[in-house]
C-alpha positions as CSV (number, residue, x, y, z in Angstrom):
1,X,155.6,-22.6,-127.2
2,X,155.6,-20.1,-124.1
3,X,158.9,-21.0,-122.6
4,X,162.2,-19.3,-123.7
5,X,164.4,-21.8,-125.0
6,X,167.5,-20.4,-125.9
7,X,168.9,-16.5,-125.6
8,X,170.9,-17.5,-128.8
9,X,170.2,-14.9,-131.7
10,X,168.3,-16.8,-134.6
11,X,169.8,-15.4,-137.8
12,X,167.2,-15.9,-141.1
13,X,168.3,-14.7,-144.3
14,X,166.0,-14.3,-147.3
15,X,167.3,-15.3,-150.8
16,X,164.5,-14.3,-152.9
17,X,161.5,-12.5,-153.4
18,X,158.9,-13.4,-155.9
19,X,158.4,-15.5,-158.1
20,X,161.0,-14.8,-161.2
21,X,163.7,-13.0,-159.0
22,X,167.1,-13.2,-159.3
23,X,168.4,-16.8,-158.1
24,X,172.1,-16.6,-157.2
25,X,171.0,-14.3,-154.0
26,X,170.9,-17.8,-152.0
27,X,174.8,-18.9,-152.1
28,X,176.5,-15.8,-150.3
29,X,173.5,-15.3,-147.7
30,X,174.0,-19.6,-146.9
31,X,177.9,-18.6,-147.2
32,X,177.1,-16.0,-144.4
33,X,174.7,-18.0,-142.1
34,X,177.6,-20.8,-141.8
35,X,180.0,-18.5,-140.9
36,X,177.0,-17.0,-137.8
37,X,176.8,-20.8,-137.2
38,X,173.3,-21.7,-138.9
39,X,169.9,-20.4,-139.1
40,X,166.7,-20.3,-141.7
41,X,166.7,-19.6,-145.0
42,X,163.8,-18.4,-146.7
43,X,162.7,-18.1,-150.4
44,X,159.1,-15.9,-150.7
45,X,158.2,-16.4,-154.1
46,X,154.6,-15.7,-154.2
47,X,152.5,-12.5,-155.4
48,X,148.9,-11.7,-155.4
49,X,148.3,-13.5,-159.0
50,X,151.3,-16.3,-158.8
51,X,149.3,-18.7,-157.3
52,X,146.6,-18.3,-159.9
53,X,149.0,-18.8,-162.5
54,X,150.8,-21.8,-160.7
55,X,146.9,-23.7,-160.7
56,X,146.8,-23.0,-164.3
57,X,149.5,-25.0,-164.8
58,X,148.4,-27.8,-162.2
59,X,145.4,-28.1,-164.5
60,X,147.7,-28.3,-167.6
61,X,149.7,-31.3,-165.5
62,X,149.2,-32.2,-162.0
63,X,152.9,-32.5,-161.0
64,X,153.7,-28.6,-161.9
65,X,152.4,-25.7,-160.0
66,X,154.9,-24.6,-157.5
67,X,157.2,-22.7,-157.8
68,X,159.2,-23.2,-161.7
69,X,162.8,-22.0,-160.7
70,X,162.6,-24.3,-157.8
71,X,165.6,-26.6,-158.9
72,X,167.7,-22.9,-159.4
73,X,166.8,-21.6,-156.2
74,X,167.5,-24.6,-153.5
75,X,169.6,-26.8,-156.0
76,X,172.6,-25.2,-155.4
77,X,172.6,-24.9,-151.4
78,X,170.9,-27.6,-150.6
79,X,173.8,-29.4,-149.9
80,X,175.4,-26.9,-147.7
81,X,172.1,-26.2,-145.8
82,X,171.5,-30.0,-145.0
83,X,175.3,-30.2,-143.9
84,X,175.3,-27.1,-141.8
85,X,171.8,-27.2,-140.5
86,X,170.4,-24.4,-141.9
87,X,166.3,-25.0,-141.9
88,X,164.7,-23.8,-145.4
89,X,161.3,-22.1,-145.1
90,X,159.1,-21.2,-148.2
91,X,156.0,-20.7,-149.8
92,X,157.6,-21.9,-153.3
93,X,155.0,-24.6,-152.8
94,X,152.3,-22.3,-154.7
95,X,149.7,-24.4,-156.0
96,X,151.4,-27.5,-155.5
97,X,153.1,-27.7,-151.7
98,X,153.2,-31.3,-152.5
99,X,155.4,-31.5,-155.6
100,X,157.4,-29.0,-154.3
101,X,158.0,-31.5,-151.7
102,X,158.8,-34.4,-153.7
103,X,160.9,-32.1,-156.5
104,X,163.2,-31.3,-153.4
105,X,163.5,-35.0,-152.4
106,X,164.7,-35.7,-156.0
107,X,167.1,-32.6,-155.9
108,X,169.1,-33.9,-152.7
109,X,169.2,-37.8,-154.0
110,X,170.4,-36.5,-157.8
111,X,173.2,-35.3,-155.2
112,X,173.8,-37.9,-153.1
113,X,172.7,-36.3,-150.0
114,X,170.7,-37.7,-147.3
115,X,166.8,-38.2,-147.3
116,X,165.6,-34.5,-146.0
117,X,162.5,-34.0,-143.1
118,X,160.0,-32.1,-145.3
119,X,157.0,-31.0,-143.9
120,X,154.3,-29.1,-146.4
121,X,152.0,-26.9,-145.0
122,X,147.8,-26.7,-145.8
123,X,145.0,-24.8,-145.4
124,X,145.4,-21.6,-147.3
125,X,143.4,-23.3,-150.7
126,X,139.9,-22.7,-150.0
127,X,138.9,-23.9,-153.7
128,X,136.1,-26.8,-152.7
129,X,133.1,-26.1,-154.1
130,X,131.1,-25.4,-149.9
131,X,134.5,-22.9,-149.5
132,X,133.8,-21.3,-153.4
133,X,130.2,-20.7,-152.4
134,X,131.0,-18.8,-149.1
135,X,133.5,-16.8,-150.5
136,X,131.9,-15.5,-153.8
137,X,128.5,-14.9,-151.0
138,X,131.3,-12.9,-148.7
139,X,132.3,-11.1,-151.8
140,X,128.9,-10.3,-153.1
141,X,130.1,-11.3,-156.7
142,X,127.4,-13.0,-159.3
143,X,130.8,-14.1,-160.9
144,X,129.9,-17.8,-161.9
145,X,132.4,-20.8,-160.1
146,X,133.8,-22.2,-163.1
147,X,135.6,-19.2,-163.4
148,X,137.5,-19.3,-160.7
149,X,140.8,-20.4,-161.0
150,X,142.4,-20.0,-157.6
151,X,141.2,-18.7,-154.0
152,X,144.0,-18.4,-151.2
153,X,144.1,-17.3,-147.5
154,X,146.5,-15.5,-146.3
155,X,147.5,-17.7,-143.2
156,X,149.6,-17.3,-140.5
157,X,153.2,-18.7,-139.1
158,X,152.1,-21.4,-136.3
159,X,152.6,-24.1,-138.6
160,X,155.5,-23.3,-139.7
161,X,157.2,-22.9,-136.5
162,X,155.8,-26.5,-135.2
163,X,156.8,-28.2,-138.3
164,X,160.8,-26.5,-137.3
165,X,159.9,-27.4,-133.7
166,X,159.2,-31.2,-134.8
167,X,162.7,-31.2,-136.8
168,X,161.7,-30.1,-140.7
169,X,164.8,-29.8,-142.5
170,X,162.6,-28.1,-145.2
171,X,158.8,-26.3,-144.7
172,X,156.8,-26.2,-147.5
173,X,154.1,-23.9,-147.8
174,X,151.4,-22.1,-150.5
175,X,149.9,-18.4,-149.5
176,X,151.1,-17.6,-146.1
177,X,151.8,-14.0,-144.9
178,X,155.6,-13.2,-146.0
179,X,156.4,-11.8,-143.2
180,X,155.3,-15.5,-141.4
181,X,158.3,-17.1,-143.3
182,X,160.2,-15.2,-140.5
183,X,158.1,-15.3,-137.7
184,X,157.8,-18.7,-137.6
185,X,161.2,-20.1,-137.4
186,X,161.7,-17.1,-134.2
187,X,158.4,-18.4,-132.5
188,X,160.5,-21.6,-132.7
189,X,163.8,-20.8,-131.9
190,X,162.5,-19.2,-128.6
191,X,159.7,-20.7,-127.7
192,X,157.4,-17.4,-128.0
193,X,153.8,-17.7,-127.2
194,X,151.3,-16.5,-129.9
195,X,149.7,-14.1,-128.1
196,X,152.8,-12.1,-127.0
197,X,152.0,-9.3,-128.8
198,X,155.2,-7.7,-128.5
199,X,157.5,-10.5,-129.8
200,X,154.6,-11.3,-132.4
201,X,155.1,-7.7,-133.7
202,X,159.1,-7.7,-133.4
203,X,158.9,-10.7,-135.3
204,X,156.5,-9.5,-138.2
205,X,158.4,-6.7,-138.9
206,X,161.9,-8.3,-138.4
207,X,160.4,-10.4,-141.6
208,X,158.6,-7.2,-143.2
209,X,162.2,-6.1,-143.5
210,X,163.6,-9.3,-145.3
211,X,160.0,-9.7,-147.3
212,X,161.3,-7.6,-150.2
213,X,165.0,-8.7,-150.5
214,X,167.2,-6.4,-151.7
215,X,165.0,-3.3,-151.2
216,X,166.5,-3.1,-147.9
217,X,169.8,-3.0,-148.9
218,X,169.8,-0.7,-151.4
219,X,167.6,-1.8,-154.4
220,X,164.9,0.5,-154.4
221,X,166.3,3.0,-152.8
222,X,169.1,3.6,-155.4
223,X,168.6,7.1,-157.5
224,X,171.9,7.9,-159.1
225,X,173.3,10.7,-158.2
226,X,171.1,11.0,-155.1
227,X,171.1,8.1,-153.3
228,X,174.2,6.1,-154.8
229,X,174.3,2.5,-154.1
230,X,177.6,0.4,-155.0
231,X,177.8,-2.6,-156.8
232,X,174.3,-3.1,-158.0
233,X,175.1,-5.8,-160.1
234,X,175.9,-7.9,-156.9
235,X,173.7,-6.0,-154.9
236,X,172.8,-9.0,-151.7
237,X,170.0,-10.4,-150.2
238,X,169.5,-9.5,-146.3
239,X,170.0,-11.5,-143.3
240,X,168.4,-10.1,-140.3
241,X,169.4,-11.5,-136.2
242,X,166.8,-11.8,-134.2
243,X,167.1,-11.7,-130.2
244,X,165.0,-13.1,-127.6
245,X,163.4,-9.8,-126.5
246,X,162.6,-9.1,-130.4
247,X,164.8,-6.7,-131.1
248,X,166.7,-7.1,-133.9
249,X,169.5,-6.1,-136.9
250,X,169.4,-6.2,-140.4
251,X,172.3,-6.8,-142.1
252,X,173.5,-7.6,-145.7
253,X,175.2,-11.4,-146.9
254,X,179.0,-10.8,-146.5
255,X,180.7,-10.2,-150.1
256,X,177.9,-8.4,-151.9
257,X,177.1,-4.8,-153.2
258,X,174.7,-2.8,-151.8
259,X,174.0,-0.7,-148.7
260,X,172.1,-1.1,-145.5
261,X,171.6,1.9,-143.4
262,X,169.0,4.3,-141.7
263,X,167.8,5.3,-145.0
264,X,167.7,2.3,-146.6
265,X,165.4,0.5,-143.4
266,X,163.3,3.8,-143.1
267,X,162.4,3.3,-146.7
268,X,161.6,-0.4,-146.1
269,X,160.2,-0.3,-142.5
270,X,157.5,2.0,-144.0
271,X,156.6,0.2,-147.3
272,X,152.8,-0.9,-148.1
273,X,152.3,0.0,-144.6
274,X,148.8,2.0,-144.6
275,X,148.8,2.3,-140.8
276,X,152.1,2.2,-139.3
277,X,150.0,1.9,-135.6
278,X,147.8,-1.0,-137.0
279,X,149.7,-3.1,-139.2
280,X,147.8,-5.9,-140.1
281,X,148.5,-9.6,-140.4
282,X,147.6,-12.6,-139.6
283,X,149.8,-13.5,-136.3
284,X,149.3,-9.6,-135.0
285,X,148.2,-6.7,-135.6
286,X,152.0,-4.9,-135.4
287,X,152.5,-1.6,-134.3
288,X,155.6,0.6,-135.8
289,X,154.9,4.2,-134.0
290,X,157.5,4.0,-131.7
291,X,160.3,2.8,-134.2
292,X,164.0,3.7,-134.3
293,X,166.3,2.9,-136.6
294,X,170.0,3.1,-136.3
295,X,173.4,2.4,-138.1
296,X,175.3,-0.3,-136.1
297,X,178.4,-0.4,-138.0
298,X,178.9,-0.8,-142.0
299,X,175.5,-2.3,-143.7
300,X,174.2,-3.0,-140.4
301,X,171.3,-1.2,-138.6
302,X,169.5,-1.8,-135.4
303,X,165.9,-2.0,-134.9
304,X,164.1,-1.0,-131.5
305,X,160.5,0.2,-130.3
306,X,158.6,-2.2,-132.3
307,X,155.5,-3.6,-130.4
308,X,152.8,-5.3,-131.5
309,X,148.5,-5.7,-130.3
310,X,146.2,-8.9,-130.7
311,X,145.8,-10.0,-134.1
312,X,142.4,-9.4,-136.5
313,X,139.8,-11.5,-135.9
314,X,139.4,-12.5,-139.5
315,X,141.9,-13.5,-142.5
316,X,142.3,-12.1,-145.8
317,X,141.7,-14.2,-148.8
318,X,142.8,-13.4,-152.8
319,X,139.8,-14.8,-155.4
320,X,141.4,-14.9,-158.6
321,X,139.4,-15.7,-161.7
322,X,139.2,-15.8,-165.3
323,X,137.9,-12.4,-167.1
324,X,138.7,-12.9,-170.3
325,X,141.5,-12.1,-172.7
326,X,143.8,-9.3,-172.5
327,X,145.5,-8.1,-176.1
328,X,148.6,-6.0,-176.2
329,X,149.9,-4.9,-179.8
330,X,152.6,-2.3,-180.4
331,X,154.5,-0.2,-183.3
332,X,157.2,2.0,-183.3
333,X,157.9,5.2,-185.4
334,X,161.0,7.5,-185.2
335,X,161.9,10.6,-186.4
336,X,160.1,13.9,-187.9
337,X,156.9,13.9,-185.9
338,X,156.8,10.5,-184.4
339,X,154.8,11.6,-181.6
340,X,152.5,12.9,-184.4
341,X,152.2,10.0,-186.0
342,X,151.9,7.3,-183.3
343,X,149.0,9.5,-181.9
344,X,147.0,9.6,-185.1
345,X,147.7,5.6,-185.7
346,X,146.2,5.5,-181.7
347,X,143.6,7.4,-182.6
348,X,142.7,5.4,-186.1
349,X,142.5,2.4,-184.0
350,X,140.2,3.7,-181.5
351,X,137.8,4.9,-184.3
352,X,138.0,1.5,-185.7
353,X,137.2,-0.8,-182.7
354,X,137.3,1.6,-179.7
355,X,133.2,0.8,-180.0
356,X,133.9,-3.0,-179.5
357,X,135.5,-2.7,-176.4
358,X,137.7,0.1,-174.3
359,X,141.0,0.6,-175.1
360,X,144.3,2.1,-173.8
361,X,146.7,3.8,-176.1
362,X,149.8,4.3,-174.5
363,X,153.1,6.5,-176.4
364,X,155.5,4.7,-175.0
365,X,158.5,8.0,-175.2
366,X,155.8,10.5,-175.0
367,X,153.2,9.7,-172.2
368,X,152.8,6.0,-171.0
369,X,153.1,5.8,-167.1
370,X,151.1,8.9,-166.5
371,X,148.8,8.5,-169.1
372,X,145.2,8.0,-168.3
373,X,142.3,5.1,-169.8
374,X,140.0,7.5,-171.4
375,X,143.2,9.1,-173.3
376,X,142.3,12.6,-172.0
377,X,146.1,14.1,-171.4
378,X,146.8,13.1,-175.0
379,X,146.1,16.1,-176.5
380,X,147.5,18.7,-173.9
381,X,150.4,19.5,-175.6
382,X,153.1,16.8,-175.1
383,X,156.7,17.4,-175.5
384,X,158.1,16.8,-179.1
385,X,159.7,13.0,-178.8
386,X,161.5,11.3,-182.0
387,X,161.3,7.8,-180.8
388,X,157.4,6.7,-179.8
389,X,156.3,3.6,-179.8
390,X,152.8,3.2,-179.8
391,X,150.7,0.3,-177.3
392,X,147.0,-0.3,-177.8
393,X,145.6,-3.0,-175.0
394,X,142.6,-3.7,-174.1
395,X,140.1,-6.5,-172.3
396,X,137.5,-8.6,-173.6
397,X,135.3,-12.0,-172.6
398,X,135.3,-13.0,-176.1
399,X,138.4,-14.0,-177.7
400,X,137.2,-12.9,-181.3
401,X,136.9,-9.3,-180.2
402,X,140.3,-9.0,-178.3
403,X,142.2,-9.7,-181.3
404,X,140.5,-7.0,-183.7
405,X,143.7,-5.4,-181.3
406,X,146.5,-7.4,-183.0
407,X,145.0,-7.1,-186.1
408,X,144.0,-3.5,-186.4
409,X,148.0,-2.3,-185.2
410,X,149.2,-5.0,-187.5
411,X,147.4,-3.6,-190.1
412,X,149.5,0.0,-189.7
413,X,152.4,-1.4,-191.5
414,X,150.8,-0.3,-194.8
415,X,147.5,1.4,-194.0
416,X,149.7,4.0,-192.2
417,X,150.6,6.6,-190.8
418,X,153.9,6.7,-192.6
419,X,156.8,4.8,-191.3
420,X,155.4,2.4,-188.3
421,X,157.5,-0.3,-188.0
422,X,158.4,-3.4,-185.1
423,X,155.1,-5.2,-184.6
424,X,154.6,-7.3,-181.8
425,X,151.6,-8.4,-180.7
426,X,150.2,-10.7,-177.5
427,X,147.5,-12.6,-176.2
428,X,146.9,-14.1,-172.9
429,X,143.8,-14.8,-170.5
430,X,143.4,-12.4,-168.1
431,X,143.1,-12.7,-164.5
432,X,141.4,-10.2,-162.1
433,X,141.2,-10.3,-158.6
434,X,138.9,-9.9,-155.3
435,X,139.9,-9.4,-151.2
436,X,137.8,-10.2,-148.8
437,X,138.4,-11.2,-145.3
438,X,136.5,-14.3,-143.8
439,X,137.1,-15.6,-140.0
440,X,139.6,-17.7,-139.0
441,X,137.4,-20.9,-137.6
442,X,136.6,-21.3,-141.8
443,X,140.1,-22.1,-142.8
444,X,141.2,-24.9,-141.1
445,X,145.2,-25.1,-141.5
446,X,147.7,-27.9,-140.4
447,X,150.8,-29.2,-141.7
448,X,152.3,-32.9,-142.4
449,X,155.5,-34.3,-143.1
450,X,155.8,-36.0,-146.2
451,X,157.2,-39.5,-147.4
452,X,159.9,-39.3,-150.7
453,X,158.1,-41.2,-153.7
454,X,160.8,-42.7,-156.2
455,X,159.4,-42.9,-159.8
């Protein structure tokens, strides 16, 4: 893939962004790519804990585990995507690339359309027992193996764009790097070779800019009164055009509310990016010093200046494992003294089980996002609130002992203070997390196409 095949501008539009986002963002940006004449749509619906969630419920039935809106998402333009050409990339595979797969096939014959070219991507699961043992070693972790539940690479868009290259109607993959879900169908489209540096870091960031959706145009950004952003409710999903050189625009599905402009890509261009001169991913380590970022019309902006250096060595991987359960219970109270009183039912809680296991007391209407673990800024003179609602979590390995939570708020109804009200109470394992990075030779990654199975 080192010769140029077209100069034609590759147009991919993203439609979603994890798992659990909106799922009519797909129809206008589709509407939009047939009017360009085609491109790649991309759905990213993976976060650091999804796929740890989606191999729960692979364990609980082996034909689940990708992605559970997946009918909403490509149901309703698949269709119009197989008619028109336009190439679906996505990690919506999870835990289960496979299913996915096979879930898709059933979607277009349930519609009568032809028998799509799905290729499923592998490589990022590194859950068999040798890979288990080298990464808890990496990690320096006593944690035992049983626990974990799911251990993911973050891999890279080479297999992506060869699947496109050998005619995939639909790529299907589990933890890849987002921005990759971009990259690969441009390293495709014209023929880049992996180790140009500069197109490798055009492209990264050309999908850095879709990764979060509708961030870019306007989402995030929006603070009324401030930064005003129209039509919110039908706020769309952005499309960006790629050109052979690697520049490219950024630009909004047509019919939609939001905003794209400087301020809106500044905002993006620069999010979770630690070091904008050593931006880190697996295709390249992208560099964004040099950036500009300009208006090219309404909701459109131009991006120049990005370059890019060779990529790391190594690849990072997500071990996610069990740690126990987590308990959430909460009560309201209203009125004369709420805050008062929610802080003195907090309080009667902690003295009652705070000794079994730490716990956070949140006054939701008082102090909750800047509150701290230890409970230290609760007593520093909070402003007077009539409408608190107290939350008490906390984590535990035993079951038993998380619950003393539910049961302790649940028992504030009557042992008081006066007037709580509006229990609710959860449980739910918990899942923690560990990074590491390993080198590349140790995940071995490859990509198939698949066969439909009728039932």
């Amino acid at each position: 893939m080192n010769k140029t095949k077209t100069e034609t501008p590759l147009y991919v539009g993203c439609a979603t962004v994890f798992s659990g986002d909106r799922t009519d963002g797909a129809g206008p940006v589709v509407d939009t790519l047939i009017r360009l004449g085609g491109g790649v749509l991309n759905f990213e619906t993976l976060a650091e804990r999804t796929l740890a969630l989606a191999q729960i419920e692979k364990r609980k039935n082996p034909q689940m585990g990708y992605e559970p809106l997946l009918d909403d998402l490509v149901g309703p333009v698949l269709k119009r995507c197989l008619e028109h050409k336009i190439q679906i990339v996505s990690n919506f595979g999870a835990a289960n690339p496979q299913a996915a797969a096979q879930r898709i096939f059933a979607l277009a014959r349930m519609q009568g359309l032809r028998v799509p070219r799905i290729a499923v991507v592998h490589g990022d699961d590194l859950t068999q027992p040798e890979q288990l043992k080298f990464l808890l070693k990496k990690l320096g972790t006593d944690i035992d193996p049983s626990r974990v539940v799911s251990a993911n690479a973050y891999i890279g868009a080479y297999e992506i764009a060869q699947a496109l290259n050998d005619g995939a109607d639909v790529v299907v993959t589990g933890r890849v790097s987002d921005p990759s879900l971009t990259l690969g169908p441009a390293i495709a489209h014209f023929g880049w070779a992996m180790d140009d540096w500069h197109k490798m870091g055009c492209g990264t960031m050309a999908g850095h800019m879709l990764e979060c959706g509708t961030q870019v145009s306007g989402g995030y950004y929006c603070v009324p009164g401030q930064k005003p952003v129209p039509d919110m409710h039908r706020i769309g999903f952005p499309i960006a055009e790629i050109r052979a050189d690697g520049s490219f625009s950024v630009f909004k599905a047509d019919n939609t509310g939001g905003r794209v402009d400087d301020r809106t890509g500044r905002e993006q261009i620069l999010y979770e990016v630690h070091d904008p001169a050593k931006y880190l991913t697996p295709d390249v380590t992208a560099d964004i010093t040099q950036v500009t970022i300009q208006s090219e019309g309404k909701d459109r902006i131009r991006v120049d200046g990005v370059t890019g250096h060779a990529r790391p060595a190594e690849l990072k991987v997500n071990v996610c494992y069990d740690n126990g359960y987590l308990a959430e219970a909460e009560i309201s109270y209203a009125g004369f003294q709420a805050r008062e009183r929610a802080a003195l039912a907090g309080e009667t809680v902690r003295k009652r089980i705070g000794h079994l296991l730490p716990l956070r007391i949140d006054l939701i209407g008082a102090i909750s996002i800047f509150g701290d673990d230890a409970g230290e800024l609760m007593g520093r003179g909070l402003p007077e609130s009539r409408d608190v609602r107290l939350r008490v979590a906390g984590v535990h390995l035993q079951k038993e002992v998380a619950e003393k939570i539910l049961r302790d708020v649940t028992s504030l109804y009557c042992c008081g203070p006066a007037g709580g009200g509006g229990v609710r109470t959860s449980l739910r394992p918990r899942l923690d997390t560990l990074s590491c990075t390993i080198p590349r030779e140790a995940v071995p990654c490859g990509y198939r196409f698949v066969e439909e199975q009728r039932p």
